[in-house]
DSSP file (Angstrom, degrees, kcal/mol; ACC not computed):
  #  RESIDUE AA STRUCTURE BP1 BP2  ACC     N-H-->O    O-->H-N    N-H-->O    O-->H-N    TCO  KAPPA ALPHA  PHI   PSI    X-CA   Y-CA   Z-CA
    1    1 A X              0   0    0      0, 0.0     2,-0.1     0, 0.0     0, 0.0   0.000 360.0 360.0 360.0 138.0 -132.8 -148.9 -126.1
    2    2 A X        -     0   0    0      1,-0.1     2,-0.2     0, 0.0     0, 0.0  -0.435 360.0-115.8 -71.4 144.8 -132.6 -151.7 -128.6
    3    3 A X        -     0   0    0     -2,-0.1     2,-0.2     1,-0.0    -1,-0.1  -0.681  23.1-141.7 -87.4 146.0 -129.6 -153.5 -129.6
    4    4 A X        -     0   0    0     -2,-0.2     2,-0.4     1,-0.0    -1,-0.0  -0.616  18.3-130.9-104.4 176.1 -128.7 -153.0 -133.0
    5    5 A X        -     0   0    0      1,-0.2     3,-0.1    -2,-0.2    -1,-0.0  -0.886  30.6 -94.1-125.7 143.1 -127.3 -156.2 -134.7
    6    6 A X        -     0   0    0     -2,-0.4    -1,-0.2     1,-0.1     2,-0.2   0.102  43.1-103.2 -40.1 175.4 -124.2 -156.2 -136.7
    7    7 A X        -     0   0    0      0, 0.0     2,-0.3     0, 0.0    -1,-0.1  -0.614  47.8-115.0 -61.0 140.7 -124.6 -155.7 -140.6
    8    8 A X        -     0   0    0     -2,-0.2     2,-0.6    -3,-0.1     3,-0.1  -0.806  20.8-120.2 -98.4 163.2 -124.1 -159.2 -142.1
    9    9 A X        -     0   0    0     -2,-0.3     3,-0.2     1,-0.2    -3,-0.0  -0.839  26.3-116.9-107.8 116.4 -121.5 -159.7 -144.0
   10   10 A X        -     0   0    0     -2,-0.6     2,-0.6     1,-0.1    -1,-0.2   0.329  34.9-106.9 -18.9 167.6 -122.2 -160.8 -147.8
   11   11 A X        -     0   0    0     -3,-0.1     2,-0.4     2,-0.0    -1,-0.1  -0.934  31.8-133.6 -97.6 130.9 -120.9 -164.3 -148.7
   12   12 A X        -     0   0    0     -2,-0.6     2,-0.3    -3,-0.2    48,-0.0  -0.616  18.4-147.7 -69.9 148.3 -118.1 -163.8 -150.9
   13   13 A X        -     0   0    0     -2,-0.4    48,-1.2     2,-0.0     2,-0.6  -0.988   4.5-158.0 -73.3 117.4 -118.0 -166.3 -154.6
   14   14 A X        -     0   0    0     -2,-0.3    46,-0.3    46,-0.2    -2,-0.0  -0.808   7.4-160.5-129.4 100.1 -115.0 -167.3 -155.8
   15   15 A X        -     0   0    0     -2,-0.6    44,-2.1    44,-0.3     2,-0.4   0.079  18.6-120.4 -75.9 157.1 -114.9 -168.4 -159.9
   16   16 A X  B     -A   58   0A   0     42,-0.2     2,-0.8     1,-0.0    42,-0.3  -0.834  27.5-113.1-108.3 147.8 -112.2 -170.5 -161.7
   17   17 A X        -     0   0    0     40,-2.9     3,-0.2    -2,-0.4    41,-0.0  -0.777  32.9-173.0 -73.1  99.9 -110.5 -169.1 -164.4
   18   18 A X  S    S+     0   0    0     -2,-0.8     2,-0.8     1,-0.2    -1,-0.1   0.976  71.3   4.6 -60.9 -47.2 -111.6 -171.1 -167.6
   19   19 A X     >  -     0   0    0      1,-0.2     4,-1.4     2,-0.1     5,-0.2  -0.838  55.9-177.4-135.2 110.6 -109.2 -169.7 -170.4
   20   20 A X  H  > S+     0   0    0     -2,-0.8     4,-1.3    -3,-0.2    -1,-0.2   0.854  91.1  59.1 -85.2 -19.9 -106.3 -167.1 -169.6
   21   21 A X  H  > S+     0   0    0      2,-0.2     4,-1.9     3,-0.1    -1,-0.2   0.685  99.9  51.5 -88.5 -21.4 -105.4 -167.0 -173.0
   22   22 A X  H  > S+     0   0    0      2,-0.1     4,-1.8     3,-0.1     5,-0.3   0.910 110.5  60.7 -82.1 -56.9 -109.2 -165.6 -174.0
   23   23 A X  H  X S+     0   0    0     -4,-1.4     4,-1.8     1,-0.2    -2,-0.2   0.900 110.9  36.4   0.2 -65.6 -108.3 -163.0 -171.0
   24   24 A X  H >X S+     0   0    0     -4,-1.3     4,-1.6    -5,-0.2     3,-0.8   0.989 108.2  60.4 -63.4 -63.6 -105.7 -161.9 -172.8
   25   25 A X  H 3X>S+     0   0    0     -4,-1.9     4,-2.0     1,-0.2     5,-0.7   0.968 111.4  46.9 -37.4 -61.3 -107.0 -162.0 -176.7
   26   26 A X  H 3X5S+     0   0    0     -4,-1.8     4,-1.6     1,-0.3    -1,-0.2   0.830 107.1  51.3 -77.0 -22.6 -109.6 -159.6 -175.8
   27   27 A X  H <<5S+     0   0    0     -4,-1.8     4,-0.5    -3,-0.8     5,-0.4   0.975 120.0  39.3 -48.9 -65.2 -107.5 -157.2 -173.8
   28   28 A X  H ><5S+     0   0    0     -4,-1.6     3,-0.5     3,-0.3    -2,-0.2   0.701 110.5  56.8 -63.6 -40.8 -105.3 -157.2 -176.8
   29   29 A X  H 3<5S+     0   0    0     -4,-2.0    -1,-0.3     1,-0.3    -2,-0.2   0.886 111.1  52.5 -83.9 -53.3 -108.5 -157.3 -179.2
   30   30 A X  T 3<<S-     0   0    0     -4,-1.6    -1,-0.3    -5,-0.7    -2,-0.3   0.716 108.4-127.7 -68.3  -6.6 -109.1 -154.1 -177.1
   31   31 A X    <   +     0   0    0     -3,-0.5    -3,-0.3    -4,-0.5     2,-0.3   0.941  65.6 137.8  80.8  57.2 -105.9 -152.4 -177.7
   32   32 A X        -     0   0    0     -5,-0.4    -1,-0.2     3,-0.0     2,-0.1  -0.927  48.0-136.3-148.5 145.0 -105.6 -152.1 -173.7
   33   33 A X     >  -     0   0    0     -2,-0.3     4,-1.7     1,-0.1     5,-0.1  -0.348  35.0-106.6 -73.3 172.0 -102.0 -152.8 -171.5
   34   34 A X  H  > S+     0   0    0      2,-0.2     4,-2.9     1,-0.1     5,-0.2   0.891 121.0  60.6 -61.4 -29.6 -102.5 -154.7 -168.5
   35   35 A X  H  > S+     0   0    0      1,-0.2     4,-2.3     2,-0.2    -1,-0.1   0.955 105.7  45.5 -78.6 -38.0 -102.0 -151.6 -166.6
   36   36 A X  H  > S+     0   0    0      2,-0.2     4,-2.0     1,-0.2    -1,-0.2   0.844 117.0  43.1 -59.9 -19.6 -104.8 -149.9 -168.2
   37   37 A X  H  X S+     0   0    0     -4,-1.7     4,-1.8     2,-0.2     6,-0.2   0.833 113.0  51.5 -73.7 -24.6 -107.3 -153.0 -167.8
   38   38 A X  H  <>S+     0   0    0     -4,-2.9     5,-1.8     2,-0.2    -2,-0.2   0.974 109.4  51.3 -86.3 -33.1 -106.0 -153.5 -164.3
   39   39 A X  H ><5S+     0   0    0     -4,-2.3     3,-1.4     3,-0.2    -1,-0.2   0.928 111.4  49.6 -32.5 -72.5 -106.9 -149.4 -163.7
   40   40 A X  H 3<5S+     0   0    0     -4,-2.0     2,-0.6     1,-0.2    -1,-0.2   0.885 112.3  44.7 -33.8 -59.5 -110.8 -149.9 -165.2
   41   41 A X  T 3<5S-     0   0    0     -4,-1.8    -1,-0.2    -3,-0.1    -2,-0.1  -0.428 114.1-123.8-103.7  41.2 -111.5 -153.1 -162.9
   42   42 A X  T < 5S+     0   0    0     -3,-1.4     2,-0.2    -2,-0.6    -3,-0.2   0.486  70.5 130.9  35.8  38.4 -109.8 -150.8 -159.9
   43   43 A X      < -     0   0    0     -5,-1.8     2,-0.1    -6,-0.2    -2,-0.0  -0.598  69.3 -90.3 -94.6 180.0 -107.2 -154.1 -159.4
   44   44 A X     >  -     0   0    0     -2,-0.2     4,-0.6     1,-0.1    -1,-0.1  -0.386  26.8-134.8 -85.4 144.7 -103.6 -154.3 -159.1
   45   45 A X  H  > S+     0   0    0      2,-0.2     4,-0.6     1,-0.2     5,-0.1   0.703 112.2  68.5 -68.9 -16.3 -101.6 -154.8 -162.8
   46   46 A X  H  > S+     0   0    0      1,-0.2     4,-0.8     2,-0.2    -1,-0.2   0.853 101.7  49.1 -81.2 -26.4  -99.7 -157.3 -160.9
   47   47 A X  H  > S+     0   0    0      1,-0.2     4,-2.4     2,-0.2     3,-0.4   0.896 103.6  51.7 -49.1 -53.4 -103.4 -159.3 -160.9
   48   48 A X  H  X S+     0   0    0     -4,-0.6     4,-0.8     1,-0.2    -1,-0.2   0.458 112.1  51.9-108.5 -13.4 -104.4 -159.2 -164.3
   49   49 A X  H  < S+     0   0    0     -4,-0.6    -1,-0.2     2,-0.2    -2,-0.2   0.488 107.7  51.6 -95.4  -7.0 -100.7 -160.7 -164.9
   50   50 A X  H >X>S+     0   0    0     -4,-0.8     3,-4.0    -3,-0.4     4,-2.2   0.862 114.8  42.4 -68.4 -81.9 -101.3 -163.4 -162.5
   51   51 A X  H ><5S+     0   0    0     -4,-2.4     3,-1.8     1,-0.3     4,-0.2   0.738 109.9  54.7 -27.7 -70.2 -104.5 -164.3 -164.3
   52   52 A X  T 3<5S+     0   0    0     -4,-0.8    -1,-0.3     1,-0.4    -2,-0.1   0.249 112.8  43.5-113.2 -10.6 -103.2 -164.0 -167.9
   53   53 A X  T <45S-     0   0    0     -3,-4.0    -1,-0.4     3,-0.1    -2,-0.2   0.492 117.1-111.8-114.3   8.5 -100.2 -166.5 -167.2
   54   54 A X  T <<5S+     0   0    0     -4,-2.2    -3,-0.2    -3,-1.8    -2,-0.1   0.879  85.2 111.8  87.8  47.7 -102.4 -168.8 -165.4
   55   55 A X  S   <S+     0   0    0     -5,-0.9     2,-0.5     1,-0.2    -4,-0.1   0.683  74.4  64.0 -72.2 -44.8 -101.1 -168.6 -161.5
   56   56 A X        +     0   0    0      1,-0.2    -1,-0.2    -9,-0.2    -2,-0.2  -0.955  65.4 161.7-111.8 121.5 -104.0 -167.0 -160.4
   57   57 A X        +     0   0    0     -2,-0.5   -40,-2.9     1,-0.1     2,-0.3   0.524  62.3  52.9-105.0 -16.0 -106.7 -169.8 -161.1
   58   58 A X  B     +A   16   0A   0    -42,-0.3   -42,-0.2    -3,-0.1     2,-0.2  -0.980  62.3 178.5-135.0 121.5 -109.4 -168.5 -158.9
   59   59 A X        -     0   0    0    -44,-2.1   -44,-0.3    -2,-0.3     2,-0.2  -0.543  36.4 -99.5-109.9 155.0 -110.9 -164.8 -158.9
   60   60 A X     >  -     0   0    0    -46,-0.3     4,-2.6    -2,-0.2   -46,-0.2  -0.388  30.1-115.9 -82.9 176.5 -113.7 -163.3 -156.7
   61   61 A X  H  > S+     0   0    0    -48,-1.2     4,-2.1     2,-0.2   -47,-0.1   0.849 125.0  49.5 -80.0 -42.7 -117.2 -163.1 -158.2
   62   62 A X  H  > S+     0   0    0    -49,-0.2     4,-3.1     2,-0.2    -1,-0.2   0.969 108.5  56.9 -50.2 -65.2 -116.9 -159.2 -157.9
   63   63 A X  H  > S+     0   0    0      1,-0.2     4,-1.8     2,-0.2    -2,-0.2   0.900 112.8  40.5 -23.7 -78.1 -113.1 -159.6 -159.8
   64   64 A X  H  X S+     0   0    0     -4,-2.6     4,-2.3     2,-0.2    -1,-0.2   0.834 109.3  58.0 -55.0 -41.3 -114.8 -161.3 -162.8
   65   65 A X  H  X S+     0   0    0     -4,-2.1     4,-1.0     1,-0.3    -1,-0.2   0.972 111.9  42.5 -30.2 -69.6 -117.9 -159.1 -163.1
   66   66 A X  H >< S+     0   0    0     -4,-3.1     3,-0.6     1,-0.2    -1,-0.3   0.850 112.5  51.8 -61.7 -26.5 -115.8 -156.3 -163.4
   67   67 A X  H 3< S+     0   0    0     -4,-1.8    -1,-0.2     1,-0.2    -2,-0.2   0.699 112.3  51.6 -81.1  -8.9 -113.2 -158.2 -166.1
   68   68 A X  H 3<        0   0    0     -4,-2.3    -1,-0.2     1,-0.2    -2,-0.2   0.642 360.0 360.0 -93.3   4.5 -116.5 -159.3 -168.4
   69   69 A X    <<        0   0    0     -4,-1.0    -1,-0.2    -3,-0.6    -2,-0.1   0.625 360.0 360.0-108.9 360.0 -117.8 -156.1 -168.6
């Protein structure tokens, strides 16, 4: 019997946060609390208030996908 060989595991990407303050405008733009944006992009609210006072300076690649869309 053959050996089977793990799954590799992706390489993660991890993006800088240019502008917290466009973050924000367009949430706002969008009528949406943080706790509904953070609901849509399946993250924590406590995230999307990291980001949006500029703590959390770096996001996964996954993270942002889901906050541009």
């Amino acid at each position: 019997m053959a050996r089977k060989r793990p799954p590799q595991r992706r390489k993660e990407f991890w993006m800088r946060v240019k502008s917290p303050d466009k973050i924000r405008r367009k949430r706002k733009r969008m009528h949406l609390s943080q706790a509904e944006l953070a609901f849509l992009v399946k993250r924590p609210q406590q995230s999307i208030c990291l980001i949006e006072s500029g703590k959390m300076r770096n996001i996964s690649e996954a993270f942002a996908l889901a906050l541009s869309a």
